[in-house]
TIDREN-475917 format. One line per field, with one value per residue (C-alpha): x negated, y, z; residue number from 1; residue in one letter. Coordinates in Angstrom, 3 decimals. Each point is the difference from the previous one (the first is absolute). Layout:
<nodes>
u <- [X | ...];
v <- [Y | ...];
w <- [Z | ...];
resi <- [NUM | ...];
resn <- [A | ...];
</nodes>
This chain:
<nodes>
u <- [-9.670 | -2.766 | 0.019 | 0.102 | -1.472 | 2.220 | -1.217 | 1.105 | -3.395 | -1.845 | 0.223 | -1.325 | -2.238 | -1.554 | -3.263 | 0.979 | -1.484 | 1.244 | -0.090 | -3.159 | 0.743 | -3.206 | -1.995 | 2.381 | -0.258 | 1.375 | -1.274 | 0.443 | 0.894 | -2.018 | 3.187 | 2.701 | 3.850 | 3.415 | 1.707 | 2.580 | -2.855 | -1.848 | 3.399 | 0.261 | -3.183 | 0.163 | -2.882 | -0.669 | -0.710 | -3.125 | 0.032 | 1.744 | 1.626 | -1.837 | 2.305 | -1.397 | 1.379 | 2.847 | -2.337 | -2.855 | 2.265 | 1.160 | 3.060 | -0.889 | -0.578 | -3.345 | -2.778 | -3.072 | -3.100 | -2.341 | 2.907 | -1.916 | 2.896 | -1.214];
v <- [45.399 | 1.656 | 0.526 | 3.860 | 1.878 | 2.161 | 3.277 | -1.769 | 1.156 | -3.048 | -3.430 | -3.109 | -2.551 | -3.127 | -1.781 | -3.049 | -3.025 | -2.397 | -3.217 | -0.581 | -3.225 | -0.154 | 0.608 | -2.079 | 2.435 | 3.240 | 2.960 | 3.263 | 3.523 | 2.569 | 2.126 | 0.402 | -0.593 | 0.848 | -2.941 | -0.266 | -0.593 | -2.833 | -2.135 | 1.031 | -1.284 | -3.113 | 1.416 | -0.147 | 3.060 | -0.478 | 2.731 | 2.839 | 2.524 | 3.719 | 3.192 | 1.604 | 3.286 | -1.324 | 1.911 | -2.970 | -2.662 | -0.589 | -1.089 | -3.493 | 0.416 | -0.350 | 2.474 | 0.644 | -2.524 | 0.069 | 2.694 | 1.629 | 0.891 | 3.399];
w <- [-74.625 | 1.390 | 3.954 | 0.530 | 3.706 | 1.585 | -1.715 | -4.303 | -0.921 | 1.038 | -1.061 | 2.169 | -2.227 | 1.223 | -1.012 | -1.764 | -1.715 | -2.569 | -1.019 | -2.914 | -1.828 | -2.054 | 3.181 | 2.377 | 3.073 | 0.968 | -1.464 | 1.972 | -2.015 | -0.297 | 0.260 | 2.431 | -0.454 | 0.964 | 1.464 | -2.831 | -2.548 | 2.156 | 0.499 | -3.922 | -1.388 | 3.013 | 1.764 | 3.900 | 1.981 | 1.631 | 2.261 | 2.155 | -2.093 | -0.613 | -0.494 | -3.553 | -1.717 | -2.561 | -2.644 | 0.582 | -0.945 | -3.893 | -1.311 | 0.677 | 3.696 | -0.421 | 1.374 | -2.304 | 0.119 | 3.341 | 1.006 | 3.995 | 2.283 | 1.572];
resi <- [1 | 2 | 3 | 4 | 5 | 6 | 7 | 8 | 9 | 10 | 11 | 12 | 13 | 14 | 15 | 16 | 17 | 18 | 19 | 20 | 21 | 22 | 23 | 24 | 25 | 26 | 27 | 28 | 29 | 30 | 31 | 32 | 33 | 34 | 35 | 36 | 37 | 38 | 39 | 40 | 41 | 42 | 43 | 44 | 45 | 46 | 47 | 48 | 49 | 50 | 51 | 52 | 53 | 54 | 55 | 56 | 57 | 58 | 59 | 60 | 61 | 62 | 63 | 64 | 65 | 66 | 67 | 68 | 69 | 70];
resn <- [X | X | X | X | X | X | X | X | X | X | X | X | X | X | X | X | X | X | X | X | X | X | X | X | X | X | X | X | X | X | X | X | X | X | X | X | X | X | X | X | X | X | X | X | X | X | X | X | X | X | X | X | X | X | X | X | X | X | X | X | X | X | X | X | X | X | X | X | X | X];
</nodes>
């Protein structure tokens, strides 16, 4: 479940990477996520969370490629 500010129109997401095992390091997204997807997909937040409009996250939790927090 996604983490939602005070106001419901804003959703917190977190950088995150995850585990490559064909590389055998961490890669770090391109995207950000809520905290429900990361502990979904096993990933590890890798940073402070940001505050984003609920309409810049999809139904995943996930925010669109190279996503720039205004």
């Amino acid at each position: 479940m996604p983490i939602i500010a005070s106001s419901g129109n804003e959703i917190a997401v977190f950088p995150f990477k995850k585990y490559d095992i064909v590389s055998d390091q961490y890669i770090v997204s391109r995207r950000y996520a809520t905290a429900a997807l990361i502990d979904h997909i096993h990933g590890v937040r890798c940073g402070p969370s940001i505050t984003v409009p609920s309409d810049a996250v999809d139904g995943d939790g996930l925010t669109e490629l190279d996503y720039k927090p205004t």
